[in-house]
C-alpha positions in Angstrom: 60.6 206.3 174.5 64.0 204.3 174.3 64.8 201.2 172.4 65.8 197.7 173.6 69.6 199.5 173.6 68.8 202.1 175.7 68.9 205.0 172.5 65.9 207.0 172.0 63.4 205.7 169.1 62.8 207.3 166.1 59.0 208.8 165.3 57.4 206.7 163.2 57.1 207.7 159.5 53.3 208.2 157.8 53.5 204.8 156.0 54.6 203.3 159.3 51.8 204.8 161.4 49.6 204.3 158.4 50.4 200.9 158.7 49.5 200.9 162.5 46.3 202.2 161.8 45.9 199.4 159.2 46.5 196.8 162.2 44.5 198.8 165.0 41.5 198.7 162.6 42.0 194.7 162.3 42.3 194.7 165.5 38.3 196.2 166.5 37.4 193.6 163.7 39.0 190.7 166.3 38.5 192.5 169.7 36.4 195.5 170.1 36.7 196.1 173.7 40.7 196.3 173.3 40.5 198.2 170.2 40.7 201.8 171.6 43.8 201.6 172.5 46.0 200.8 168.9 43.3 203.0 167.4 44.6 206.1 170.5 47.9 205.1 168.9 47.5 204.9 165.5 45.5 208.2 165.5 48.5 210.1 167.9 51.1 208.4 165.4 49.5 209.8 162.2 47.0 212.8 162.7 49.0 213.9 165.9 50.7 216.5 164.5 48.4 216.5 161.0 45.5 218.4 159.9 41.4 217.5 158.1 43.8 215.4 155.6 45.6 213.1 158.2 43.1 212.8 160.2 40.5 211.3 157.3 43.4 208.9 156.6 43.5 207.4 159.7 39.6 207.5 159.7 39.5 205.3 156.6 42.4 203.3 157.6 41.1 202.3 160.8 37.3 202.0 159.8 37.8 200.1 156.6 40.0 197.1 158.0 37.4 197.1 161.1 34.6 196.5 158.9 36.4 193.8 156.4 37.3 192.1 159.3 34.1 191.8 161.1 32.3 191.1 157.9 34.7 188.1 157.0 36.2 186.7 160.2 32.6 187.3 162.2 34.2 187.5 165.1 32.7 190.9 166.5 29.6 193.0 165.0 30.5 195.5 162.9 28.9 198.1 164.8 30.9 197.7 168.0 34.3 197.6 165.3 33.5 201.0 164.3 32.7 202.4 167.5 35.4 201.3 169.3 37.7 202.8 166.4 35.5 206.3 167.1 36.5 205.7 170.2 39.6 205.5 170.2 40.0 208.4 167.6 37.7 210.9 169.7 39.6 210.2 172.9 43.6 210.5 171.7 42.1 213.5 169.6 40.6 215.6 173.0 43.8 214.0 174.6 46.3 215.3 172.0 44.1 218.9 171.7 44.4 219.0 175.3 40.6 219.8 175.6 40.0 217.1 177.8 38.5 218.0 181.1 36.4 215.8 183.7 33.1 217.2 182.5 34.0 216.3 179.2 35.4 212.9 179.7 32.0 212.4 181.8 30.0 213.1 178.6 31.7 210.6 176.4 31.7 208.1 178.5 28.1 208.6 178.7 27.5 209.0 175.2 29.7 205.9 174.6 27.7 203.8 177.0 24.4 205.1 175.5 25.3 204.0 171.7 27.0 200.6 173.4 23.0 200.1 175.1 21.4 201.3 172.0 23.3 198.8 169.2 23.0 196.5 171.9 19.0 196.4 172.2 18.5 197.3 168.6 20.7 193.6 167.8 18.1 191.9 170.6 15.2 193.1 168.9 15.9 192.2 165.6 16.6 188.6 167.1 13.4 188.9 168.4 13.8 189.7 172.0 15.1 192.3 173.7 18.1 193.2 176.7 15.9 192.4 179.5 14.8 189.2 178.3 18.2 188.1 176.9 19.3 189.3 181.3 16.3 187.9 182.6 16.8 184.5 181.3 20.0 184.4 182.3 19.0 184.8 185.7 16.5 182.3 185.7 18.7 179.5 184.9 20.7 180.5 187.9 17.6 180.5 189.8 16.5 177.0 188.5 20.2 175.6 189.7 19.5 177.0 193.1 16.6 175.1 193.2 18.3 172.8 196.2 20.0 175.0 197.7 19.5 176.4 201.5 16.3 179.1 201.8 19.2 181.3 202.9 20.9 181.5 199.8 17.7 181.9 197.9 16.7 184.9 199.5 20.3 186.4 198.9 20.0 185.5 195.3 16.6 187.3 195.1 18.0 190.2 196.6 21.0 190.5 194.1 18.4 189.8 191.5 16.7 192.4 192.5 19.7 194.8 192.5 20.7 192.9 188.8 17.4 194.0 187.3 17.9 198.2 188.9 21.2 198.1 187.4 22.1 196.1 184.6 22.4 198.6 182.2 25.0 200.0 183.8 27.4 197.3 182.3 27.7 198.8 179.2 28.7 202.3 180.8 31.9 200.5 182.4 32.8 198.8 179.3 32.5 202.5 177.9 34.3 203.7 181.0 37.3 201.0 180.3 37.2 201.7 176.3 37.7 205.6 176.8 41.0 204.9 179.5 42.0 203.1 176.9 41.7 205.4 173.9 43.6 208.2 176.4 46.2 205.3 177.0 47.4 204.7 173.3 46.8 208.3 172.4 49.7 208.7 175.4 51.9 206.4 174.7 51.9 207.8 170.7 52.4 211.0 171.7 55.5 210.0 173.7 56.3 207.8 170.6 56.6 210.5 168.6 57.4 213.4 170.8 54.5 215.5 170.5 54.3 218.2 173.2 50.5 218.1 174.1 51.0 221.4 176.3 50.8 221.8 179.7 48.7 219.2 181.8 46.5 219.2 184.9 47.9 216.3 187.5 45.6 213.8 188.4 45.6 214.6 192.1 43.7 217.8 190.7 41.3 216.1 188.8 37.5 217.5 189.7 34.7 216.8 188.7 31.9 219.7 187.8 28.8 220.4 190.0 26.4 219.4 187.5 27.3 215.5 188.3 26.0 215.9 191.8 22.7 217.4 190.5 22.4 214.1 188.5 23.3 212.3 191.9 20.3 214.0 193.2 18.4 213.0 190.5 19.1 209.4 190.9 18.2 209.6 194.0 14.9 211.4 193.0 14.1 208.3 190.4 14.3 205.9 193.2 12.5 207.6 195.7 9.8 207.8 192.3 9.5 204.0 192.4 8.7 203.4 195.9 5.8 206.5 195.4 4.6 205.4 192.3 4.0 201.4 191.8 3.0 201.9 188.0 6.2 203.0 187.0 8.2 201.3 189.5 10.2 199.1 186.9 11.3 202.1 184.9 12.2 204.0 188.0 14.0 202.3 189.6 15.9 200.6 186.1 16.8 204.6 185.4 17.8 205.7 188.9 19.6 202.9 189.2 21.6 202.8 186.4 22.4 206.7 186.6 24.0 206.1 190.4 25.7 202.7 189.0 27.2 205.0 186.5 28.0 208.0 188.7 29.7 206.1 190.5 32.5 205.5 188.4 33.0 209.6 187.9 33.0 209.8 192.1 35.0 206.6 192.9 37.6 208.4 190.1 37.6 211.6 192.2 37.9 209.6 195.1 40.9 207.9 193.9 42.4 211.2 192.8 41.7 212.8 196.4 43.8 209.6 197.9 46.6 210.3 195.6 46.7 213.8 196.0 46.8 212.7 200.5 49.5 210.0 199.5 51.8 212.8 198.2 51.8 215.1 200.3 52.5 212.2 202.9 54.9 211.4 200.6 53.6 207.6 200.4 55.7 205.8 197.7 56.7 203.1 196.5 55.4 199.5 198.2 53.5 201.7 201.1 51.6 203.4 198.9 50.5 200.6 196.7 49.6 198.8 199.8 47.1 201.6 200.5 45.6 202.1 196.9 45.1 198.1 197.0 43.0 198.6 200.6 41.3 201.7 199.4 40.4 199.9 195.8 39.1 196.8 198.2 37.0 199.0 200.9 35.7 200.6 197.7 34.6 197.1 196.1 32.9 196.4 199.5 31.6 199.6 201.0 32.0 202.6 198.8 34.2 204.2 200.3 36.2 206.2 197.2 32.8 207.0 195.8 31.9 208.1 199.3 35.4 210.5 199.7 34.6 211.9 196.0 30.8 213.3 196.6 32.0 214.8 199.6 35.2 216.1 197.8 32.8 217.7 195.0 30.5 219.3 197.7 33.0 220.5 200.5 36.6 221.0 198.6 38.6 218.7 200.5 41.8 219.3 198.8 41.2 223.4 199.0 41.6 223.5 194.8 41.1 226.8 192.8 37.7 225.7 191.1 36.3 227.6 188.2 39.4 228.0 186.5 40.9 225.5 183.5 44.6 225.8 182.8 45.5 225.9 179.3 48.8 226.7 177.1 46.8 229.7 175.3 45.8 231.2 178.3 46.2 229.8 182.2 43.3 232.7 183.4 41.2 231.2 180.7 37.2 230.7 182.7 35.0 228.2 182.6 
């Protein structure tokens, strides 16, 4: 990284990056959802190149300010403080370890999302009402202000409600999806702050996802087909197959994504042409799928030939699976 002059910076020292851990902390205290990425920083700055001691430093000197400042300034729950400084500390640390694969980053964002759902409902319910409710009364008020509006538009609005009530949950899981990019993101730009070599790294045109996420596709699918067969359980059905292929399809419209850049370089698409083409492919995905669509078929039939069943490491590139 260079300075305003155009000279290289210098890496920051341990009171420095003590200091940004200090701030990133403050910062999940303020704004939880941005939070990951100081707290990527602060950990690559000060336990990048440290051991147990650096990295319980930076655990206390993010966790500490997160919780002062959502105690005092109220301004987020402390719960959502300290897991967005987790966050950020688990992601920069698999980033900086280099032991971050797709499966991997699949499970955290999971895992994320589930703790994100679980704080979540447990704050509802000691409120005295629960997730659902809280969503459900939010749709009726938009139901009540369509009360004059054409029957067209209320039957489009009780299809999407429909949808709204299968999928909900899978809200939290993209705010776990977007918290996680970010951690990787700060725990990047630290490293290329201060100069650590992270080893050799896959390109994202190779990333690919394991097998194991299309057998959860299939059991999505399964769930679904569950709730059309079995009108007792419907509800839960179709709340848990849906949410699992809302989720999925962030992990497939990513693969998707890397199966386009992987075609737009070897076109050799650059430059404006090909962010012409990742804005149309980002739209056609918003409207019909279609990156989620190229990324199942990518994980079933191989459509950029890779070498699967073998992880490339600095230890040792024949290193299995």
């Amino acid at each position: 990284m260079l300075s305003g002059r155009g000279m290289p910076l210098e890496p920051l020292t341990f009171w420095k990056a003590l200091a940004w851990c200090v701030a990133a902390g403050a910062c999940a205290g303020l704004s939880p959802f941005i939070a990951p990425l100081f707290a990527g920083f602060g950990y690559a700055a000060l336990a990048g190149r440290g051991g147990m001691r650096e990295r319980a430093i930076c655990a206390i000197s993010l966790i500490v300010p997160a919780v002062a400042c959502a105690l005092f300034l109220r301004t987020a729950g402390v719960e959502d403080a300290v897991l967005s400084c987790i966050v950020g500390m688990v992601g920069a640390h698999l980033y900086l370890r280099n032991r971050l694969t797709p499966g991997i980053a699949c499970i955290c964002v999971a895992v994320i999302g589930l703790v994100l759902l679980a704080v979540s409902e447990l704050s509802a319910r000691m409120a005295g009402t629960s997730l659902a409710a809280l969503a459900a009364e939010v749709l009726d008020g938009y139901q009540q202000a369509l009360g004059s509006a054409s029957i067209e538009a209320r039957m489009v609005f009780d299809q999407l409600r429909t949808l709204f009530d299968a999928i909900w949950p899978t809200a939290f899981f993209i705010i776990a999806f977007a918290e996680f990019l970010l951690s990787l993101g700060g725990a990047l730009i630290g490293a290329l702050r201060q100069r650590i070599d992270a080893g050799e790294r896959v390109p994202f045109q190779q990333f690919d996802l394991p097998l194991w996420v299309v057998g959860l596709l299939i059991a999505g699918i399964v769930m679904l087909a569950l709730s059309a067969a079995l009108p007792a359980f419907a509800a839960a059905f179709m709340l848990a197959g849906g949410t699992l292929l809302g989720t999925l399809r962030l992990a497939f419209a990513t693969q998707g994504y890397a199966v386009l850049s992987w075609f737009a370089r070897k076109r050799g698409w650059r430059g404006l042409i090909g962010l012409v083409i990742t804005a149309f492919a980002l739209y056609l995905e918003l409207n019909m799928f279609v990156l989620t669509i190229v990324g199942v078929l990518d994980v079933w039939i191989n459509l950029r030939h890779l070498s699967r069943g073998v992880r490339v490491t600095v230890q040792d590139p024949s290193d299995k699976r």
